[in-house]
C-alpha positions as CSV (number, residue, x, y, z in Angstrom):
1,X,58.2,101.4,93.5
2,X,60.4,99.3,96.0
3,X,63.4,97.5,95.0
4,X,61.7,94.4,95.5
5,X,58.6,95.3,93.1
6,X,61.5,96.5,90.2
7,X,63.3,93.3,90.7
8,X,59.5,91.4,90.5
9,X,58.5,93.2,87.4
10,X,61.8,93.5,85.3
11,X,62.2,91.8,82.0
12,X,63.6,88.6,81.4
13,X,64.0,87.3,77.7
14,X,66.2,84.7,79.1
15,X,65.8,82.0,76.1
16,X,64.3,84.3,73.5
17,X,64.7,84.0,70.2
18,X,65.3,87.3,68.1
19,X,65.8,88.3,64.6
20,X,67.9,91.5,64.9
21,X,70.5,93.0,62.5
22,X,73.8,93.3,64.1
23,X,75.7,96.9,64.6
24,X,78.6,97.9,65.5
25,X,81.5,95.8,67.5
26,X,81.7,95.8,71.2
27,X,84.4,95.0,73.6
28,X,84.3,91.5,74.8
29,X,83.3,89.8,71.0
30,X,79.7,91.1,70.8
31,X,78.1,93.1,68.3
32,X,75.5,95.5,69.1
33,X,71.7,94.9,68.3
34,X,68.3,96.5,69.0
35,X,65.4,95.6,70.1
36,X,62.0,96.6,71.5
37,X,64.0,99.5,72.9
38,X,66.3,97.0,73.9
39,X,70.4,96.9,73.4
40,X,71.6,92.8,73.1
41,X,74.8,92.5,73.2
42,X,75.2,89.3,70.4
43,X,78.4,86.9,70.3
44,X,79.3,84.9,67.2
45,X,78.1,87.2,64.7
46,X,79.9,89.7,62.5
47,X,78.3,93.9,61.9
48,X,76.1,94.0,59.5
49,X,74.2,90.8,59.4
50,X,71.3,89.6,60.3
51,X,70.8,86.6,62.2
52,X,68.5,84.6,65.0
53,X,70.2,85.6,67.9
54,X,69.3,83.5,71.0
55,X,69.1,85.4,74.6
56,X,72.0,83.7,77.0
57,X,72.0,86.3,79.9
58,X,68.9,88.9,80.8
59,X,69.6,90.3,84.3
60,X,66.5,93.1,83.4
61,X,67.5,96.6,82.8
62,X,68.4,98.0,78.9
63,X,70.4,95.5,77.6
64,X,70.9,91.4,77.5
65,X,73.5,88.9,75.9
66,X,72.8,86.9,73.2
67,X,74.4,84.4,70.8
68,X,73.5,84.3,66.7
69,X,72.6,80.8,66.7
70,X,71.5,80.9,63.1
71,X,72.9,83.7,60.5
72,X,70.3,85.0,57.3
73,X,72.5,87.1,55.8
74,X,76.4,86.7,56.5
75,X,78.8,89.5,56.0
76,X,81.9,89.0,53.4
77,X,84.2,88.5,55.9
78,X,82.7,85.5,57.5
79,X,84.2,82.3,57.1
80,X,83.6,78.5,58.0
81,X,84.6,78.5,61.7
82,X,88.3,77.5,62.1
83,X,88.1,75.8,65.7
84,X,85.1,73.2,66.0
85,X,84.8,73.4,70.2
86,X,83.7,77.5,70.6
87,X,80.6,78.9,68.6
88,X,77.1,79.3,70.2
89,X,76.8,77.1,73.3
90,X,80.5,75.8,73.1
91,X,83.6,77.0,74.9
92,X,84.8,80.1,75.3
93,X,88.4,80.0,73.3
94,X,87.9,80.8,69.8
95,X,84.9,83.4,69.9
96,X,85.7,85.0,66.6
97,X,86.7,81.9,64.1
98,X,84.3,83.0,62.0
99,X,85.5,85.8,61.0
100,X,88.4,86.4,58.6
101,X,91.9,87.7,59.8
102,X,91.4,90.9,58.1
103,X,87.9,91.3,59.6
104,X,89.1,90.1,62.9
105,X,92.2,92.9,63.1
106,X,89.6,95.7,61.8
107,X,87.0,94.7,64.8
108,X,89.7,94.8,66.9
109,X,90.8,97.9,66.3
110,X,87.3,100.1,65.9
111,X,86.8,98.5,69.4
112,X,90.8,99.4,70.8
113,X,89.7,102.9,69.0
114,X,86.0,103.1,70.7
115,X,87.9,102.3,74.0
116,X,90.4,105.0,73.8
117,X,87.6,107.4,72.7
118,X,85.6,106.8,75.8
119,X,87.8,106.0,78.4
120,X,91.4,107.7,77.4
121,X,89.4,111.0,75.6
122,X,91.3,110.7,72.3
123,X,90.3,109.8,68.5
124,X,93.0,107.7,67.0
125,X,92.3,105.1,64.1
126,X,94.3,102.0,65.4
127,X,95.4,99.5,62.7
128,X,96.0,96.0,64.3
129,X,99.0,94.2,63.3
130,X,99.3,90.4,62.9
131,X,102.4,88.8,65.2
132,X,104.5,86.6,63.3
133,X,105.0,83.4,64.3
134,X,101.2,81.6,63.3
135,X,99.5,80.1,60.5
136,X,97.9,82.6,58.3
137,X,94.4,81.9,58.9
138,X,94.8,82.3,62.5
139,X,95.5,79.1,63.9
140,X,98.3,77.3,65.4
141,X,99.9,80.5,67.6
142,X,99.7,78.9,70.8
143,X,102.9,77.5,73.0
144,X,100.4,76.9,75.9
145,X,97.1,76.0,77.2
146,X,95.2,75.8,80.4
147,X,92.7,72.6,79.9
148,X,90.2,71.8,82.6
149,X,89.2,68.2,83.6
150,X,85.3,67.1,83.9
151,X,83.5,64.7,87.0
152,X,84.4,61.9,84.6
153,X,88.0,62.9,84.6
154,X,87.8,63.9,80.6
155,X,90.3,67.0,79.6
156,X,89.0,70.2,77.7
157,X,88.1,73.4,77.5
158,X,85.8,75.3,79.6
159,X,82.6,76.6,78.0
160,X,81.8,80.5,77.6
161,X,81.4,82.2,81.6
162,X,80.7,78.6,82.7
163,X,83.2,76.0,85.2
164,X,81.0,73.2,82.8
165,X,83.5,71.5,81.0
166,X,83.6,70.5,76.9
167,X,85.1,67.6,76.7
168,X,86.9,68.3,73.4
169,X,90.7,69.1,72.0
170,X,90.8,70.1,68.6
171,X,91.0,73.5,69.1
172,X,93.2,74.8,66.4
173,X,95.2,77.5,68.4
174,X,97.5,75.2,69.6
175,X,99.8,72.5,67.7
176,X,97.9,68.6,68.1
177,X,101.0,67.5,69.4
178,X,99.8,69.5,72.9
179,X,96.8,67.2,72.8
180,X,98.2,63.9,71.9
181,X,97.1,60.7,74.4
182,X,95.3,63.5,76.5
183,X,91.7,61.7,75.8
184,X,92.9,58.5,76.7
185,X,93.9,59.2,80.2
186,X,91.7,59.7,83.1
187,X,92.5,62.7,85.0
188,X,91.8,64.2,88.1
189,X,88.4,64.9,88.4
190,X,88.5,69.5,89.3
191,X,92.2,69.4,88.2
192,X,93.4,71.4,85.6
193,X,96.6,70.9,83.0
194,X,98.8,73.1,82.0
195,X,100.2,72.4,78.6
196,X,103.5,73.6,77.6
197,X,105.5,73.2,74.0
198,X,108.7,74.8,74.8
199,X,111.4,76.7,72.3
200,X,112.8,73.1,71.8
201,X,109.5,70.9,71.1
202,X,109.4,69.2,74.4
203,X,106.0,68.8,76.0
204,X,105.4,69.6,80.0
205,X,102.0,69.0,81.1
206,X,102.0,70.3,84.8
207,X,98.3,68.8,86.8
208,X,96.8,71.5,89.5
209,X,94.7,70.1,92.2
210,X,91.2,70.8,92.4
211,X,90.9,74.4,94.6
212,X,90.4,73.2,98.2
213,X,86.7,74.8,98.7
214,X,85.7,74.9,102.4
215,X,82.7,73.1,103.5
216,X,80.9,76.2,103.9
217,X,82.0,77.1,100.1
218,X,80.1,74.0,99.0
219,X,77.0,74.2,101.0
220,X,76.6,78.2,101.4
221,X,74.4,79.7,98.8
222,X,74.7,83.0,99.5
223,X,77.6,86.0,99.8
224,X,79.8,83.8,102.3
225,X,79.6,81.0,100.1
226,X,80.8,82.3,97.1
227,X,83.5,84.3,99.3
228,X,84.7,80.7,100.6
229,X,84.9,80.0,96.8
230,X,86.7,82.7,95.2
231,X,89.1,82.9,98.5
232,X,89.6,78.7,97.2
233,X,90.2,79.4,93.7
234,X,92.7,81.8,94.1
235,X,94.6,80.1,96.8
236,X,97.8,77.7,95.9
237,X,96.9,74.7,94.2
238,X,98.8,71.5,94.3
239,X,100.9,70.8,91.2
240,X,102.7,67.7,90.0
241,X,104.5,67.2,86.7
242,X,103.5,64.5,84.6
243,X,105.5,64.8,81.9
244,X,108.5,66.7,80.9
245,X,110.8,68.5,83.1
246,X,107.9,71.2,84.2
247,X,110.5,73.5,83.1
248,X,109.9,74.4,79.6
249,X,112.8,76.5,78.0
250,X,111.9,80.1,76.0
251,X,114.2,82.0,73.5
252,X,114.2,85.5,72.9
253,X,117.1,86.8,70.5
254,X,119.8,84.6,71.5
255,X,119.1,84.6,75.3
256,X,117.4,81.5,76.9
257,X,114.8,81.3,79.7
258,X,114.3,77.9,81.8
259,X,111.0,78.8,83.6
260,X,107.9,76.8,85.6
261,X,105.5,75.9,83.0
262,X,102.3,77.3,85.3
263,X,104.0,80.9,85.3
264,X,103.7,83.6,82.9
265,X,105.4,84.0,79.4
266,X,103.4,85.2,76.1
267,X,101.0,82.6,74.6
268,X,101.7,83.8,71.2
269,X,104.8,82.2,69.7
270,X,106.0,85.4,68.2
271,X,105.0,87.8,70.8
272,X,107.9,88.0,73.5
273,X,110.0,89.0,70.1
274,X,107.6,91.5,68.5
275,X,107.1,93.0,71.9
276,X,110.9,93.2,73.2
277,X,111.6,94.8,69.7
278,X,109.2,97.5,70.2
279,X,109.6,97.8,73.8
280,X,113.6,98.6,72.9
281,X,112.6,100.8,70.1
282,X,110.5,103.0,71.9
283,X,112.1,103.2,75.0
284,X,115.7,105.0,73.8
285,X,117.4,105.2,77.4
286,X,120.8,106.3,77.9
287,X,123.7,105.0,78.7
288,X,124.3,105.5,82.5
289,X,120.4,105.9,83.5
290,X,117.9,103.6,85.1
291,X,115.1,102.1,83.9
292,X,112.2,100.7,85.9
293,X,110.8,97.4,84.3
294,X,107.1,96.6,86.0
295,X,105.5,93.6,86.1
296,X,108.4,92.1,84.6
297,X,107.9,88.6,84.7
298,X,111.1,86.9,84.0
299,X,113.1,90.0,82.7
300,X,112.1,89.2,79.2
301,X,112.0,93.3,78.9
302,X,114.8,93.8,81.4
303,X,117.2,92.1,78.6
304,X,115.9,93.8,75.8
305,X,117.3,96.9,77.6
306,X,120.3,96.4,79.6
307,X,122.4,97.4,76.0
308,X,120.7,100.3,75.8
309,X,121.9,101.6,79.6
310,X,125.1,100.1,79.8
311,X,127.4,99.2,82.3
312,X,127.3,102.2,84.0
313,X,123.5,101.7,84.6
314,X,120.2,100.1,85.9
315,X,117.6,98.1,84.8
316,X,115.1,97.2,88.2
317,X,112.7,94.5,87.2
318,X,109.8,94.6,89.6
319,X,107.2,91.6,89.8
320,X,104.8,90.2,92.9
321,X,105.8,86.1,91.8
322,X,108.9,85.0,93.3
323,X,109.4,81.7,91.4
324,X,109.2,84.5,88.5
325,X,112.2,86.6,90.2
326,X,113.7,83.2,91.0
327,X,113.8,82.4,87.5
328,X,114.7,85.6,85.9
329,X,117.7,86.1,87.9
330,X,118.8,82.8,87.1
331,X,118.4,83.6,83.4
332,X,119.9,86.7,83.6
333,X,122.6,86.7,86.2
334,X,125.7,87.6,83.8
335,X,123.9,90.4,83.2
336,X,125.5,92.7,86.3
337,X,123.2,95.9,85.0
338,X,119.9,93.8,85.5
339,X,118.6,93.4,89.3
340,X,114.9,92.1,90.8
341,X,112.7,92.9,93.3
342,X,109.9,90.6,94.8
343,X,107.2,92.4,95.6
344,X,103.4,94.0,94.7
345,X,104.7,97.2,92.5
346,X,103.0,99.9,94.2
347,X,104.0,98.9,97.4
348,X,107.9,98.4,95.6
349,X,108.1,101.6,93.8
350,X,108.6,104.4,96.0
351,X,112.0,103.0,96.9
352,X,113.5,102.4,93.7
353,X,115.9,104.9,92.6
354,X,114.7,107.9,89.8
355,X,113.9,106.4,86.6
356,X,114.5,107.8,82.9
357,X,112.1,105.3,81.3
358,X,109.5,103.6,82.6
359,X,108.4,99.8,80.8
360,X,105.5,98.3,82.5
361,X,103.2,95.3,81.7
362,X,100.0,95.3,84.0
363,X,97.8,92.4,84.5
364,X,94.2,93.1,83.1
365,X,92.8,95.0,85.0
366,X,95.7,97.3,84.0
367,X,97.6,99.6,85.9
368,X,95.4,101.8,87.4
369,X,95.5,104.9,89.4
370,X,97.7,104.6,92.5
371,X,100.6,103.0,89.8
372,X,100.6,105.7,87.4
373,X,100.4,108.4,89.8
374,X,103.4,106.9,91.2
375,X,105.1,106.8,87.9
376,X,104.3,110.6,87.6
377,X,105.6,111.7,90.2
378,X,109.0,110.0,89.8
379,X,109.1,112.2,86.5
380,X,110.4,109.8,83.5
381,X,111.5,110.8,80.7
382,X,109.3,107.8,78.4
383,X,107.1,105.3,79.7
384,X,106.4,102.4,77.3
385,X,102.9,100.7,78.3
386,X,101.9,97.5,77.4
387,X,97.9,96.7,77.7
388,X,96.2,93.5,77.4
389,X,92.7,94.4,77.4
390,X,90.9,97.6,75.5
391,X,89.0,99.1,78.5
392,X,91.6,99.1,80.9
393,X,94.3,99.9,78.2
394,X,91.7,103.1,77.7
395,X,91.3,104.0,81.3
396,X,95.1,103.6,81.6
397,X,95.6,106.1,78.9
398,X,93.4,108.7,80.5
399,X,95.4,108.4,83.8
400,X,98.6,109.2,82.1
401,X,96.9,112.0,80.1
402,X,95.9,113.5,83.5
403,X,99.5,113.1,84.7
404,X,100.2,115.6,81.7
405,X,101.5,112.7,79.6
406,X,101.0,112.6,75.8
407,X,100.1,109.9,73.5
408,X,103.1,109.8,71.7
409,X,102.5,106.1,69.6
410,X,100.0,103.3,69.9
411,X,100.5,99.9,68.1
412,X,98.0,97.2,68.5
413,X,98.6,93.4,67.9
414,X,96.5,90.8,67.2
415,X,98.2,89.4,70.1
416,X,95.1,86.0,70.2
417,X,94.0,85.2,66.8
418,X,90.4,83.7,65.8
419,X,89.3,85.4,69.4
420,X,88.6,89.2,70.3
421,X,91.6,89.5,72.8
422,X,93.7,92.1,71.3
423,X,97.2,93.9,73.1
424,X,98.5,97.4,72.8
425,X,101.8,98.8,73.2
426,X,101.9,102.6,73.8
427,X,104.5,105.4,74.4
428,X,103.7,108.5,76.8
429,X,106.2,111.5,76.9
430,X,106.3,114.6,78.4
């Protein structure tokens, strides 16, 4: 049969409705379910129930996507959905609102574990912990917030693997006070806004231009078309404060960060903290020795361990974002032991000087092969990873154990509450 007749004659259940009995959890917020020989892949529910599950995505093959648009028999741990915009057809923040805190950090961490088992080739039980810092049913965590803005210029959130936009505010994962007088302004039509509420309470809403998509982005159906686009959407955007400074101010201990409010610093309220605690912990570096700090944003790592290396030694924060290193160094410039570079880190590394301890924070698609090799071979003594998503976190894991690293400790955080986002923190020694 030609590729053509396959593609002719595969199944499409594409708006299907199904009564299946969900399974186990999956990366990503799904639950597993079977049918007519078929694995679907079902958002919104929790393991064990049983529910209608409508069919969102079908592209043939063994499995599909599916949302549990109507639940027959609920599981203990679900409860009345804490944010009102996400659920079945909604946007894609809070995919797992209906479950309980406790049931949310189990799921988490049979699917951190699952991940590991697969893609790093070890059995651990992982036991997620909750960040301080949020209200204890999983709400009200958030310092900032990416909105987008509809044709008709309203703010909200976009809805699940969609540009569409949900014209709503009340999710509960940030403080109201983010979204006050939003609705009553028109925006930008393609813009987005970043939201900020700083250390100090001040809001900074920052507006980004609509991406600047080519002619033949817009009118190109095919594979140079949606080149055009992505090349647009990841391109510079315009940005112009409308209110606040744009420069929000962050604490950790009693150091201070002033920082652009569209570059990177934890969501979670409490998680620079937890993090920096741990990171420190874990990392034990002497006095006198270097320490290479990857991906280190603003050096929020970098001044957890200047102390620990003294005087005598060297902390090198490495990160691509210059208005990052700008602002670190500004932050950070009494601190003599504490230096920057600018650049992509595996083009950076090979000429930093031989480190004892390695701290590195990759983006998601984690570190990967070429930057853990390179870590190998520049023989530390600890390496203290920290992973935002469970797959690559696994694949990560595997790379060091390759490298003849061990596993030494694994913490996991409930880093994103009421959604299935969950952070690790690991230690590798040798």
């Amino acid at each position: 049969m030609s590729r053509q007749e396959r593609q002719d004659t595969r199944t499409d259940w594409s708006g299907r409705r199904v009564e299946v009995i969900l399974g186990n959890p999956a990366h990503g917020g799904f639950c597993v379910a079977r049918f007519e020989g078929r694995v679907i892949f079902v958002r919104h529910g929790l393991p064990g129930e049983r529910v209608f599950a409508l069919v969102t995505e079908d592209r043939g093959g063994s499995f599909c996507f599916a949302d549990a648009v109507e639940i027959l028999e609920a599981s203990e741990d679900r409860v009345d959905p804490t944010c009102p915009v996400s659920g079945p057809g909604g946007a894609g923040c809070c995919d797992m609102s209906h479950a309980s805190v406790p049931a949310q950090r189990r799921i988490a961490g049979a699917v951190v574990a699952e991940q590991l088992r697969r893609l790093g080739g070890l059995e651990r039980d992982i036991a997620v912990e909750e960040i301080p810092g949020g209200a204890p049913n999983g709400t009200l965590w958030r310092t900032r917030v990416r909105l987008a803005v509809d044709a008709a210029g309203n703010p909200g959130y976009r809805r699940y693997h969609s540009n569409e936009v949900v014209p709503e505010l009340e999710c509960p994962q940030i403080d109201v006070a983010a979204y006050q007088g939003l609705a009553e302004r028109v925006w930008r039509p393609g813009a987005d806004l970043q939201v900020v509420l700083d250390a100090n309470g001040d809001r900074h809403i920052v507006e980004i231009a609509p991406p600047a998509i080519s002619s033949v982005g817009r009118k190109s159906p095919g594979r140079r078309g949606a080149s055009a686009r992505r090349a647009a959407t990841s391109a510079p955007r315009a940005e112009k404060v409308v209110e606040g400074s744009g420069r929000p101010v962050e604490r950790v201990g009693d150091r201070e960060w002033t920082l652009a409010a569209t570059g990177f610093w934890q969501a979670h309220r409490g998680a620079p903290t937890t993090y920096s605690e741990v990171v420190a912990e874990w990392a034990q570096a002497s006095e006198g020795s270097t320490v290479w700090d990857l991906y280190g944003g603003v050096g929020v790592f970098a001044a957890a361990l200047a102390g620990q290396v003294g005087s005598r030694g060297s902390v090198v924060s490495v990160e691509s974002s210059r208005t990052a290193v700008e602002d670190g160094a500004a932050a950070l410039a009494d601190v003599d032991q504490i230096s920057f570079r600018q650049g992509r880190v595996e083009r950076v590394v090979g000429d930093l000087p031989t480190p004892e301890v390695v701290v590195l924070d990759p983006p998601r698609a984690g570190a990967g092969k070429e930057v853990v090799s390179a870590i190998a071979q520049a023989g530390p003594r600890r390496i203290v990873h920290l992973g935002c998503d469970p797959a690559s976190f696994g694949r990560d894991v595997g790379l060091y154990r390759a490298q003849g690293f061990e596993l030494a400790e694994v913490r996991a955080f409930l880093a994103f509450p009421s959604t299935h986002h969950v952070e690790c923190l690991a230690l590798f020694t040798r």
